[in-house]
N, C-alpha and C positions, 0 to 999 in steps of 0.2 A: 288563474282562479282568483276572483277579488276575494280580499278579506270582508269575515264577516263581521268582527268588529263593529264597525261603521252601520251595516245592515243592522244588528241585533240591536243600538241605537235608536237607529231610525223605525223600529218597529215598535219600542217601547212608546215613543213620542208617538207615533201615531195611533196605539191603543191608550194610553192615558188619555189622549187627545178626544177620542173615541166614545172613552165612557166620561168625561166633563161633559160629553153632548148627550150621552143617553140618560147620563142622571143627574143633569142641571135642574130639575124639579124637585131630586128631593135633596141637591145640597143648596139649596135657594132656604131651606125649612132654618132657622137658627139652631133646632137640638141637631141635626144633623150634618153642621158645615163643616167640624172640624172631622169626626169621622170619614165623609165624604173625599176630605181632603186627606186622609190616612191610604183610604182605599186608591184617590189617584195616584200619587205620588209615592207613596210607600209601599205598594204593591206590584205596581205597574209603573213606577215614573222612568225616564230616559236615562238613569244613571247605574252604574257600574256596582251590582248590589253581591260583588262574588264574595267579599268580604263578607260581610252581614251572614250570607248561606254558606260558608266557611264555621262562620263560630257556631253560626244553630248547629250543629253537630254537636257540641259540646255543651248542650243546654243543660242535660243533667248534671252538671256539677253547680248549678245554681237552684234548681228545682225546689231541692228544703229546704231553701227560703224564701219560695214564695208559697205561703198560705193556700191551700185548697188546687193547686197545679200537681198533675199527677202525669206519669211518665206518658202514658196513653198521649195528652196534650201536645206535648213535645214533638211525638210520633206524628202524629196530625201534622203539624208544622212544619218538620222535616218534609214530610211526602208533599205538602203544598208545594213546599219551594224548588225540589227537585224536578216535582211534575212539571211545573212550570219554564223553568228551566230548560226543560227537554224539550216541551210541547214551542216555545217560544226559538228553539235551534233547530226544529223540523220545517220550521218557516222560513225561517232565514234561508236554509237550505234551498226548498222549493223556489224563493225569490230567486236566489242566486240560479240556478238551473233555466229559469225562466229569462233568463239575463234582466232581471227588471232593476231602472236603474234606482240612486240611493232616494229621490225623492217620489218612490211610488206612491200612489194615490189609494182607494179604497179598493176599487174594485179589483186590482194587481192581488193589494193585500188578503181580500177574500176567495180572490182565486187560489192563491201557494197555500192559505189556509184550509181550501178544499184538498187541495192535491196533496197534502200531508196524511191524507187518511187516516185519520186517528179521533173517532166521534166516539168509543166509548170513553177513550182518556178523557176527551174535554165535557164528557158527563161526568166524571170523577170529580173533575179540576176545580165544577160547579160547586158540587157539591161537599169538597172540602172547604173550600172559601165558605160556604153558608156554615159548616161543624166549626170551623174556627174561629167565626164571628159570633156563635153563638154561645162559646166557651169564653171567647173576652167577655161576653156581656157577661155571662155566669160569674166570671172574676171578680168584674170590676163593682161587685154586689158586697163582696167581702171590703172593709174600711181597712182592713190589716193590709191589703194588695198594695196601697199607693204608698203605705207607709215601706213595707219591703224593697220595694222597687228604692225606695228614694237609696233607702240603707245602703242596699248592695250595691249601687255605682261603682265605690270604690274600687269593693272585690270584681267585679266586671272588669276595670280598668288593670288589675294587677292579672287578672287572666289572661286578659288578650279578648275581650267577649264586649270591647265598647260599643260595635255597631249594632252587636244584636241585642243588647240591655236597651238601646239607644229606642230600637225598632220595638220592644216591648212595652215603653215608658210612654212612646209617643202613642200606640194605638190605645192602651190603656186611659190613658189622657183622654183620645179623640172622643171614647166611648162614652164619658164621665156624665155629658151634658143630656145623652140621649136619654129620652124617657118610653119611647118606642120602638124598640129596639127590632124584635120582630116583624115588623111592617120594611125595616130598611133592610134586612136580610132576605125573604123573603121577594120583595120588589126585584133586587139583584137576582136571585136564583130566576125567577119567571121566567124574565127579560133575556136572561142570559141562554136558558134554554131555548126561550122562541127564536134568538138568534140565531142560535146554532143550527137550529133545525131548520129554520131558512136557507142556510150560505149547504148545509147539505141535504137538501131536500130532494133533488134529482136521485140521489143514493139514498137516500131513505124509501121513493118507491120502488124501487130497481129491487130491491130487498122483501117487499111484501108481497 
């Protein structure tokens, strides 16, 4: 049985990869390059983010000090990272079953992500990603936010919680510059539905 390791890699690379190509139009915009680049890489990039969704577990012990973030938020957060998580190990899964090898290409990929059969989840997945971007935006409206964030490094660092301070400072940041924020969330949800309803459209009429 190969390790999947290697796979769950190779699949982040090739969805980051993925959405640089679908949304090179609106990170070409300057209010939207640094968020752009939150969403490739901090969301989706090729690296090892067990840490990071390790400490979001333990967000609430920072919560009351950050201005206007309420537990509900957090909740969000968690279920993004988990869903994901899972939805991103039923692929790898399918890859691996399919024997495909570590440099599969799109159409491999759209396949194990058909054969994973889980399209309400990845309507969920959508539409937490859109609830969570539109709560940074909400945040990042309070001037007290950046200042909090700056504060509590510290105590981040003495808890054991630097990746995930790290991963809040950074999109917090990426948002800062945007002035249209709704157009970039929205744009993302569309998109990401017409996808999906693409790569499962054969099961979408099998069902009507």
């Amino acid at each position: 049985m190969p390790h999947r390791a290697p796979y769950r890699v190779a699949l982040q690379a090739l969805q980051s990869d993925r959405l640089r190509r679908d949304y090179a139009d609106l990170a070409a915009e300057p209010q939207y390059r640094l968020v752009g680049e939150f969403f490739f890489t901090e969301l989706y990039g090729p690296r090892d983010f067990s840490a990071r969704d390790t400490q979001a577990r333990r967000l609430h012990l920072l919560v009351q000090s950050f201005p206007g973030v309420v537990i509900r938020d957090v909740e969000q957060v968690l279920e993004l990272l988990d869903l994901t998580n899972r939805l991103d190990d039923e692929v790898v899964e399918q890859l691996i079953a399919l024997g495909a090898p570590l440099d599969f290409d799109m159409t491999m990929y759209e396949r194990a992500y058909r054969l994973a059969d889980n399209y309400a989840d990845r309507v969920r997945q959508i539409e937490l990603v859109r609830q969570s971007l539109y709560n940074v935006a909400r945040l990042t409206r309070n001037p007290l936010m950046g200042i909090a964030l700056d504060r509590t490094k510290g105590l981040a660092d003495m808890l054991g919680m630097t990746d995930i301070h790290r991963f809040l400072r950074v999109g917090y940041k990426s948002v800062l510059p945007v002035r249209d924020m709704p157009r970039f969330i929205e744009t993302i949800a569309v998109r990401e539905m017409n996808r999906l309803d693409r790569i499962y459209a054969d099961q979408l009429k099998q069902k009507k």
